[in-house]
C-alpha positions as CSV (number, residue, x, y, z in Angstrom):
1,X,-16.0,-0.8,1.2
2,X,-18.7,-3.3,0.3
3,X,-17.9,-7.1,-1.2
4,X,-18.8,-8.1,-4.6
5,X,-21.8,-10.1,-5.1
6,X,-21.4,-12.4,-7.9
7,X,-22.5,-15.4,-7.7
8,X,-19.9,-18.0,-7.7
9,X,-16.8,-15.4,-7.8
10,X,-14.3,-15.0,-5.5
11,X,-15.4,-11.9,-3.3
12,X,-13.3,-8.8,-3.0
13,X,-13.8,-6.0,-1.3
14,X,-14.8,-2.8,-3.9
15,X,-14.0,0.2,-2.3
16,X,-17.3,2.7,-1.5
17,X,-16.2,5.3,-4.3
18,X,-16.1,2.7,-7.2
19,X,-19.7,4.1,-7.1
20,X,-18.8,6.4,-9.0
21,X,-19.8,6.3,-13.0
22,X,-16.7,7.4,-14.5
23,X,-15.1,3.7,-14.3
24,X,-12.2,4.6,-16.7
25,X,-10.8,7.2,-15.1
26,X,-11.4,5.4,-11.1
27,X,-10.2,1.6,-12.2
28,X,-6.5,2.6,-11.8
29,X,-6.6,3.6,-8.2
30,X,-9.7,1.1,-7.3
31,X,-7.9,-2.0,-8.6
32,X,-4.5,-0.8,-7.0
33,X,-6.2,-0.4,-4.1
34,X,-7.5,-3.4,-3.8
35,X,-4.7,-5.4,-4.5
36,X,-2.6,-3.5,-1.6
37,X,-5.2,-3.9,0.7
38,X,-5.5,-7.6,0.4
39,X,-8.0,-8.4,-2.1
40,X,-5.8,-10.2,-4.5
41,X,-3.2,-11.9,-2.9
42,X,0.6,-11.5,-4.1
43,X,0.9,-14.2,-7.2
44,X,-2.7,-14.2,-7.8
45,X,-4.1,-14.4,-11.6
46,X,-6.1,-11.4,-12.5
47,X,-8.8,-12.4,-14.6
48,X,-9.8,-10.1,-16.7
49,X,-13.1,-10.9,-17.4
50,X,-14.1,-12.0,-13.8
51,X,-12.7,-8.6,-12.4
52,X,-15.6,-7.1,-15.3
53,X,-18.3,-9.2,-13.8
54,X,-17.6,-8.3,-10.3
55,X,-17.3,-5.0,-11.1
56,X,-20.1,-4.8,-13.4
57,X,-17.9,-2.6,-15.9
58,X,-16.8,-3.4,-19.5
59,X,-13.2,-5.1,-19.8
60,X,-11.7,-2.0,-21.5
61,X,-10.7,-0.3,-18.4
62,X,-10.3,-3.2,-16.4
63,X,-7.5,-3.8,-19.5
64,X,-6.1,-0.5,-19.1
65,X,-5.7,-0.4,-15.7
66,X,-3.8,-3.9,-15.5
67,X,-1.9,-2.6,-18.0
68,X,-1.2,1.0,-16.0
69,X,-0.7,-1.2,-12.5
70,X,2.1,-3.3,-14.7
71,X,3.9,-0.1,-15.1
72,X,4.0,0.5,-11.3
73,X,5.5,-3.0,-10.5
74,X,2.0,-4.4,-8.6
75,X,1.2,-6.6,-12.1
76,X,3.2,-8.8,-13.9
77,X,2.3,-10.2,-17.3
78,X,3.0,-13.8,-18.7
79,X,2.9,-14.4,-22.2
80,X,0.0,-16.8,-23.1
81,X,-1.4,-17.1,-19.0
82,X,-2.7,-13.5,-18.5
83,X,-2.1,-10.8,-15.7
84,X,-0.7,-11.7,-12.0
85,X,-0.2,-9.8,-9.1
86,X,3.6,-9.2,-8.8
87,X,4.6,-11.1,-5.4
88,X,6.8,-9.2,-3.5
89,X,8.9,-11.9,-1.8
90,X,12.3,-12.0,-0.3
91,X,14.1,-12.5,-4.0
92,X,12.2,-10.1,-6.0
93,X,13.2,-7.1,-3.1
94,X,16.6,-7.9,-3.2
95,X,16.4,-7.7,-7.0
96,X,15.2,-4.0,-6.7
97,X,17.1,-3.1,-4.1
98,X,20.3,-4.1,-6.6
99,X,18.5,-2.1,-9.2
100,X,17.6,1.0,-6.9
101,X,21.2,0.8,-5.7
102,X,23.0,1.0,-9.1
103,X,20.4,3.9,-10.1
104,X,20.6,6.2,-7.0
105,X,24.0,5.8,-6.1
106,X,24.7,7.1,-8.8
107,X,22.1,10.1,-8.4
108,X,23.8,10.8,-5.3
109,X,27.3,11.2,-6.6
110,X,25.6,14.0,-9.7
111,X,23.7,15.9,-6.7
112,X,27.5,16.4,-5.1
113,X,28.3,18.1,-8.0
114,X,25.1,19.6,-9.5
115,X,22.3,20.2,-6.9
116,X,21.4,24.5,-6.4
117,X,21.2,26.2,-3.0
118,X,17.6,25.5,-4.0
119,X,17.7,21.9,-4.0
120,X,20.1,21.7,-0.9
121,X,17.7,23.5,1.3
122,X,14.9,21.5,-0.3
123,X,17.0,18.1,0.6
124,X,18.0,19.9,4.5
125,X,13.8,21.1,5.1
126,X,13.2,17.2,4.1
127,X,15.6,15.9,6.6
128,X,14.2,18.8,9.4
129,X,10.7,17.4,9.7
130,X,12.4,13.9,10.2
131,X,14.3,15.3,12.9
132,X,11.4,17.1,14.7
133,X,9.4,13.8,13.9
134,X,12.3,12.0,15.5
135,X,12.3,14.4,18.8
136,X,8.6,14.1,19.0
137,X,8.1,10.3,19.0
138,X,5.9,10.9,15.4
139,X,8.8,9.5,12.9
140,X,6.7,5.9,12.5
141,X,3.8,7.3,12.3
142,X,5.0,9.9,9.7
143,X,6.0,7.2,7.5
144,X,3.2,4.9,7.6
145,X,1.3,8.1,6.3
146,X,3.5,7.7,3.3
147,X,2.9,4.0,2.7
148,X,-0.7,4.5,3.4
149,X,-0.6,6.9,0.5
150,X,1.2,4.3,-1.6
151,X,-2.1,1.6,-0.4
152,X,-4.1,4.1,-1.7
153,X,-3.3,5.0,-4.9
154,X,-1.8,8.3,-4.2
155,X,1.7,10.1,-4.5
156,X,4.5,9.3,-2.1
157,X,4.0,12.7,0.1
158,X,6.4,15.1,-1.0
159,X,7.6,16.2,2.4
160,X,9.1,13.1,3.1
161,X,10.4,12.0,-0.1
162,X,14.2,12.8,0.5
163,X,15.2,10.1,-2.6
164,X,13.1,12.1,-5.1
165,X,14.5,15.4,-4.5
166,X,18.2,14.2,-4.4
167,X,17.1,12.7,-7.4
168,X,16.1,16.0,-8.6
169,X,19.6,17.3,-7.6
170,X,21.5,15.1,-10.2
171,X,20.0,16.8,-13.0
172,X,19.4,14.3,-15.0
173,X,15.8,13.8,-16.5
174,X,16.7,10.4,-17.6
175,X,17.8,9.2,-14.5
176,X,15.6,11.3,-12.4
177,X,12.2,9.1,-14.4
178,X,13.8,5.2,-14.4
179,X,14.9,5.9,-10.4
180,X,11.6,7.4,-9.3
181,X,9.7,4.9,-11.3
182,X,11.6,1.8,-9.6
183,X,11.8,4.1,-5.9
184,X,8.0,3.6,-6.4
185,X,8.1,0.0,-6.9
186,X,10.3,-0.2,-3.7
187,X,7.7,1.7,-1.7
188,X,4.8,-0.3,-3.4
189,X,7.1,-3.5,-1.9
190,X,7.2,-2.0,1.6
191,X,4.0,-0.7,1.9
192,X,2.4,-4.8,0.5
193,X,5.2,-6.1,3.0
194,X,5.4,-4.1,5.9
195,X,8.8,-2.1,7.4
196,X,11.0,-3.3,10.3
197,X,9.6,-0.5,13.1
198,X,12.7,0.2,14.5
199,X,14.5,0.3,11.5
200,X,13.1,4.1,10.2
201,X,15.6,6.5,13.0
202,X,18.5,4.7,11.5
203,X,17.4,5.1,7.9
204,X,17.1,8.9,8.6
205,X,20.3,9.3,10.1
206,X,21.7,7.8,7.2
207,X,19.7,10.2,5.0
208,X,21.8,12.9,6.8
209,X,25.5,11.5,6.5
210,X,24.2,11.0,2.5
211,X,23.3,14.9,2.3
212,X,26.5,15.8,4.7
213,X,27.9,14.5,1.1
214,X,26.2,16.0,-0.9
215,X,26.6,19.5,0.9
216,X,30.1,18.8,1.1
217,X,30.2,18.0,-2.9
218,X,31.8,14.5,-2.5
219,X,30.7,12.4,-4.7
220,X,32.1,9.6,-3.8
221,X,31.0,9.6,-0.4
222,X,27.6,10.2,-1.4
223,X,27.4,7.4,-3.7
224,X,28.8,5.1,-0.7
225,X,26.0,6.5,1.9
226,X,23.6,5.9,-0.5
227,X,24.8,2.9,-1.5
228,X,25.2,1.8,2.6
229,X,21.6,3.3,3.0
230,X,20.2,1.5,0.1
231,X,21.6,-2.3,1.2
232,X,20.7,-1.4,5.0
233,X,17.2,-0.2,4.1
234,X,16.8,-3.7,1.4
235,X,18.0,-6.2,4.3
236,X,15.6,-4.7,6.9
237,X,12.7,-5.6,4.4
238,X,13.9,-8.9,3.5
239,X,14.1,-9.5,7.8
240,X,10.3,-7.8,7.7
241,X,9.7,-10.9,5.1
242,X,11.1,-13.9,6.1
243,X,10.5,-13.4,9.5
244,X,6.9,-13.2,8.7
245,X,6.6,-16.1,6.6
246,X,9.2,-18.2,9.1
């Protein structure tokens, strides 16, 4: 990482592979990286054309890439004022925690009654590694590997993504692309924010009494333990929050 030099900007630190000449194709992850990490605080304006200067790129990627980083939930747009970095406070977690609520709960009660022996074992080996993770000590450090990969611009590591692949189960494309899209924005919200430490053996157990559930083809008690996991795992973020700002 290195700081940008121009004169009279606000530095920010550019990651070491923005060295790279195809700008296009790097500005998504670069710029998403350096929000996470800091560089532009939550509620910040992005300005467009300052971001081009620092960057010494042209404003067409810089464009697309605010516009890409919108889709994830890190920018917001206001009509008439520009880009801003979405501030993940107390307020707007609760509000997708409500939304990730309605959507997966509802996931959960399909994947009772549609998921394959395929996607059962696929949910179980998911819930396995927690449990060795859990035995060994490992489970925090597991998941900050995940939230690292969030900081970083990449995928949410498949091994430990037990909401995608109950997702998956309700077979329903639809569903399966709003609910991962707004999962993401959650993860993006915990990764920015941080995660209550002692919170993460709970959530898993939880994970297990949803897929009990689901193995069980319930579908109404899979939608409840999702819908008990969901509000459990919101609160404890909100706690992370407002105890940090208290």
């Amino acid at each position: 990482m290195k700081e940008s030099a121009q004169p009279g900007a606000k530095k920010v630190l550019v990651p070491d592979a923005f060295q790279t000449t195809n700008y296009a194709t790097t500005a998504v992850g670069l710029l998403r990286e350096m929000i996470l990490s800091g560089g532009f605080g939550p509620g910040e304006r992005l300005n467009e054309l300052a971001i081009s200067e620092q960057l010494k790129i042209s404003r067409s990627p810089i464009r697309e890439a605010l516009q890409a980083l919108a889709g994830q939930g890190l920018v917001r747009f206001v009509a008439g004022r520009g880009a801003f970095v979405t501030d993940f406070d107390a307020e707007s977690v609760r509000d997708l925690g409500e939304v990730r609520i309605a959507l997966e709960a509802r996931a959960a009660r399909l994947a009772a009654a549609r998921a394959t022996d395929e996607q059962l074992a696929a949910i179980e080996k998911v819930l396995h590694r927690a449990d060795s993770a859990i035995e060994t000590g490992t489970l925090e450090e597991m998941l900050e590997s995940g939230d690292e990969a969030m900081q970083t611009g990449s995928s949410y590591p498949p091994g430990l993504d037990f909401h995608h692949v109950v997702i998956q189960a309700s077979h329903n494309p639809r569903l399966e692309t709003v609910a991962d899209e707004v999962a993401t924005q959650f993860r993006l919200a915990r990764a920015r924010t941080g995660r209550e430490a002692a919170w993460a053996p709970t959530a898993w157990a939880e994970h297990a009494a949803i897929f009990d559930a689901i193995r069980a083809g319930d579908g109404s008690a899979a939608s409840a333990a999702m819908e008990l996991h969901l509000e459990n795992s919101t609160q404890a973020i909100i706690r992370h929050i407002e105890s940090a700002t208290a």
